[in-house]
C-alpha positions in Angstrom: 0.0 0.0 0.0 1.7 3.5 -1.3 2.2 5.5 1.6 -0.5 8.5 1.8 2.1 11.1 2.3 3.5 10.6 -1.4 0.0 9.3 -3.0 -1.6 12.6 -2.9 0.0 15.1 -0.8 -1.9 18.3 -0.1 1.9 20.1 0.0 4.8 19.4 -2.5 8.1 21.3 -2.4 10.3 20.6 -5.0 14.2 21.9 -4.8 13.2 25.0 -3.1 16.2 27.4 -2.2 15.8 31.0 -0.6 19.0 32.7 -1.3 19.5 36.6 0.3 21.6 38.9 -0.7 22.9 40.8 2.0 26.1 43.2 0.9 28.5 41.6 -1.2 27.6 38.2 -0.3 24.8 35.6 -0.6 23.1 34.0 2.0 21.1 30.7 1.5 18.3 30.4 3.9 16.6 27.1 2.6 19.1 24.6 0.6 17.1 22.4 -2.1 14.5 21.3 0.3 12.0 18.6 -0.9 9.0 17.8 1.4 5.5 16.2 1.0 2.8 16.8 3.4 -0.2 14.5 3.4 -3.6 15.8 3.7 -5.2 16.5 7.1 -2.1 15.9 8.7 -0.8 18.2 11.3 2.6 19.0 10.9 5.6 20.7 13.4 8.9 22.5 12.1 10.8 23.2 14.9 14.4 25.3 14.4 16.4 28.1 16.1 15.6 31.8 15.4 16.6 33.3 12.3 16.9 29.3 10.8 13.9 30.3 8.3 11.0 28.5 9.7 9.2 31.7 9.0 10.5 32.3 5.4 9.0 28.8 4.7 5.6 29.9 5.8 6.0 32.5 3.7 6.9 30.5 0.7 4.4 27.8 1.5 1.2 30.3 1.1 2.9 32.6 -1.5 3.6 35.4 0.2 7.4 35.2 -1.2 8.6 33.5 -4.0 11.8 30.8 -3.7 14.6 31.9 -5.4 14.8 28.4 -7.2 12.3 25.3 -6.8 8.6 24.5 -6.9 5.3 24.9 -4.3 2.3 23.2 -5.2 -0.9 23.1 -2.9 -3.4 20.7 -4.1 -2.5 21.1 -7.7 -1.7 24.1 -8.2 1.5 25.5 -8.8 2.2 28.8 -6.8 5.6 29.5 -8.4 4.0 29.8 -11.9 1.1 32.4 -10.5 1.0 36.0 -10.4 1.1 38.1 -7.4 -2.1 38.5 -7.9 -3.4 34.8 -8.2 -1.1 33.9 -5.7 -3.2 36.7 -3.0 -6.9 35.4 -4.8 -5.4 31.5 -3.7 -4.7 32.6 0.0 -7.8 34.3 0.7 -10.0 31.0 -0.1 -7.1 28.2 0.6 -4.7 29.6 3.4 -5.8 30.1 7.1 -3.1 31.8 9.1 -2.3 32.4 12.6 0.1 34.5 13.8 2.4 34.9 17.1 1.0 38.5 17.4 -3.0 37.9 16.3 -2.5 40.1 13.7 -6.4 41.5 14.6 -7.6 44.5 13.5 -8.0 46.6 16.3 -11.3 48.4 15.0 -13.0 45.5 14.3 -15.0 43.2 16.5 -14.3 40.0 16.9 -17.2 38.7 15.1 -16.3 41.4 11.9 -12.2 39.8 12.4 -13.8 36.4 11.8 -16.3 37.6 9.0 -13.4 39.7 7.5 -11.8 36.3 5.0 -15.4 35.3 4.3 -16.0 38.5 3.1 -12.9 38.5 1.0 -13.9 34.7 0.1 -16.8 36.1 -1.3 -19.3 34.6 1.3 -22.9 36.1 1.3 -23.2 37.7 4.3 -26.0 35.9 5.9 -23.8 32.7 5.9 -21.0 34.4 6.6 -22.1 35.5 9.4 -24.1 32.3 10.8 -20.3 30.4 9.9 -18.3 33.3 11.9 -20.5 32.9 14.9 -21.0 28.9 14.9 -16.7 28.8 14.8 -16.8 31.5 17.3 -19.0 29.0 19.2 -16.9 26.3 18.8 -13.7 28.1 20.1 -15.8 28.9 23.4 -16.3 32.7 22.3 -20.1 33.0 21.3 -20.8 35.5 24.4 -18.1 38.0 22.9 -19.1 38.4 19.3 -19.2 42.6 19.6 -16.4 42.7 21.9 -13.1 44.6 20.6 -10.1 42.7 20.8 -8.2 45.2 23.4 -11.7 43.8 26.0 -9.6 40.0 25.3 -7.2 38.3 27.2 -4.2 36.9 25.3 -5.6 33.7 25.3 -8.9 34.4 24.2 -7.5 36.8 21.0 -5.6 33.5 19.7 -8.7 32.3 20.4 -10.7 34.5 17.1 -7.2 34.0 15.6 -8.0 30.8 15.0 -11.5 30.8 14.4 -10.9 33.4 11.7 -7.8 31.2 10.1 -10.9 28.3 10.0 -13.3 30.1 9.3 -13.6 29.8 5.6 -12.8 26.2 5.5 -8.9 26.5 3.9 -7.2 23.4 2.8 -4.3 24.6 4.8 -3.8 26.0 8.4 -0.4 28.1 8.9 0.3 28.6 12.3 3.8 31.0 12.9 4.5 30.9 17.0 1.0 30.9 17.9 1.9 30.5 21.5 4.5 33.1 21.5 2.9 35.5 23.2 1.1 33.2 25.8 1.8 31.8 29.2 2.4 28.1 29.2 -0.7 27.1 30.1 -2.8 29.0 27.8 -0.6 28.2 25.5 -1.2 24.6 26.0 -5.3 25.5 25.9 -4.9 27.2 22.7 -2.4 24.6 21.0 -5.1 21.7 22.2 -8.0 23.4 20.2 -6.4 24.4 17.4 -5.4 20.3 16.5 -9.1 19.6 18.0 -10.1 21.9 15.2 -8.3 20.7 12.5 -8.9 17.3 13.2 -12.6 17.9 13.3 -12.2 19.6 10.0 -9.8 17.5 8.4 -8.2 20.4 7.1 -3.9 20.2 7.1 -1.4 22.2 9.6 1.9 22.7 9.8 3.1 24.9 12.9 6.3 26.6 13.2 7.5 27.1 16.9 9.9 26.8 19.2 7.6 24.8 21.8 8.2 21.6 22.4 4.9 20.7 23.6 3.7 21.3 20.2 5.4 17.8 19.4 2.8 15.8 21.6 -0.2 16.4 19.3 2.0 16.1 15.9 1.7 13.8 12.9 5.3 14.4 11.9 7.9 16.4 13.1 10.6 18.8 10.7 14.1 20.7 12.3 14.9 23.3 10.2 18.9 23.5 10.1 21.4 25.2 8.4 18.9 25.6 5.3 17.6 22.0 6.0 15.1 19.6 6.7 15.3 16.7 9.5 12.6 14.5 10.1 12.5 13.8 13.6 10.4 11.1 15.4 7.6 12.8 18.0 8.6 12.7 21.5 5.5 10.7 22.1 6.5 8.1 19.5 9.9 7.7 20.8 8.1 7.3 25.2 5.6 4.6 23.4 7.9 2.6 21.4 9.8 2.3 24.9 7.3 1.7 27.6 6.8 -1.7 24.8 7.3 -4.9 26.7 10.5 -6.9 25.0 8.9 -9.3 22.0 9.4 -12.7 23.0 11.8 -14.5 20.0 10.1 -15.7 17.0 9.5 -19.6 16.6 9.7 -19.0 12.5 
């Protein structure tokens, strides 16, 4: 039986390298990295600061371009787009979020949620009844016209991720999402974003430097010097262990 990460995978990179200039010399961020990510599968790149987890975010939903090397989501090519296409493809196939919220101050939460509907193309009567039932399901159904300075930390990465869900993406990017948070609001939030993903069978892949994050993964990346490690979940690795020794084979 094919293995489902190479059968059909939602993400393909193909010989990606980000290359900087910075002065007289070059500086290669990501080194001919090739990477398949299987559908509905949640996903956790790890690596130090400045090791370019976040340029690969950015390259993943076409914000920036790879200086050499291919990104297709579900089909679709993102290196051959235009800037254009490649912003028309994020608004209906990319759900982000951030380590800062990224919410718009001005806006209530509800209109925050609404706001990639809108941009979807939603009507507004279902866009709205789809904000406020993911608003529900992230426990915040009481605070639709609130203003995100009334929020706790928590409860802002809270409409951060009902708005990155909200219009039912192929692909969840999340960039330090617990950044910001204590530990055990970041656990809370970390625990209902996989609940949500799972739910929707929609695909993730978190950049972060928490190591909690591993617990809940499908597969674990380490970004270093420019590239990819596979790594086997922390989990994996305790349950393999706590196995009792096989008794020899008779064969």
């Amino acid at each position: 039986m094919p293995d489902d990460r190479t059968a059909s995978p939602l993400l393909r990179l193909a010989d990606v390298v980000k290359t900087y200039q910075e002065g007289e010399a070059e500086r290669t961020v990501l080194d001919d990295l090739s990477l398949d990510i299987a559908r509905g599968s949640s996903v956790v790149l790890m690596g130090r600061s400045g090791a370019g987890k976040s340029t690969l975010l950015n390259i993943v939903s076409g914000i920036d371009l790879p200086t050499a090397g291919r990104v297709v989501i579900d089909g679709t090519d993102l290196t051959g787009l235009s800037e254009t296409d490649r912003t028309l493809f994020r608004r209906t196939e990319i759900g982000f979020v951030f380590q800062s919220f990224n919410l718009i101050s001005t806006l209530t939460v509800v209109e925050n949620v609404l706001l990639p509907l809108e941009l979807g193309g939603a009507a507004s009567a279902d866009a709205r009844r789809r904000a406020e039932a993911v608003l529900d399901h992230v426990g915040l159904g009481d605070r639709l016209d609130s203003f995100p300075d009334r929020l706790s930390g928590g409860e802002q990465q809270r409409v951060a991720v009902a708005r990155a869900l909200a219009h039912d993406p192929l692909f969840v990017l999340a960039d330090e999402p617990t950044g910001n948070l204590d530990y055990e609001t970041g656990e809370e939030v970390l625990a209902l974003l996989y609940d949500l993903v799972r739910d929707t069978d929609t695909t993730l892949l978190v950049a972060t430097h928490d190591r909690e994050a591993l617990n809940r993964a499908d597969r674990v990346l380490h970004l270093r010097g420019g590239v990819l490690h596979e790594e086997v979940p922390d989990f994996l690795t305790d349950a393999t262990a706590s196995l009792p020794d096989q008794p020899p084979s008779d064969a």
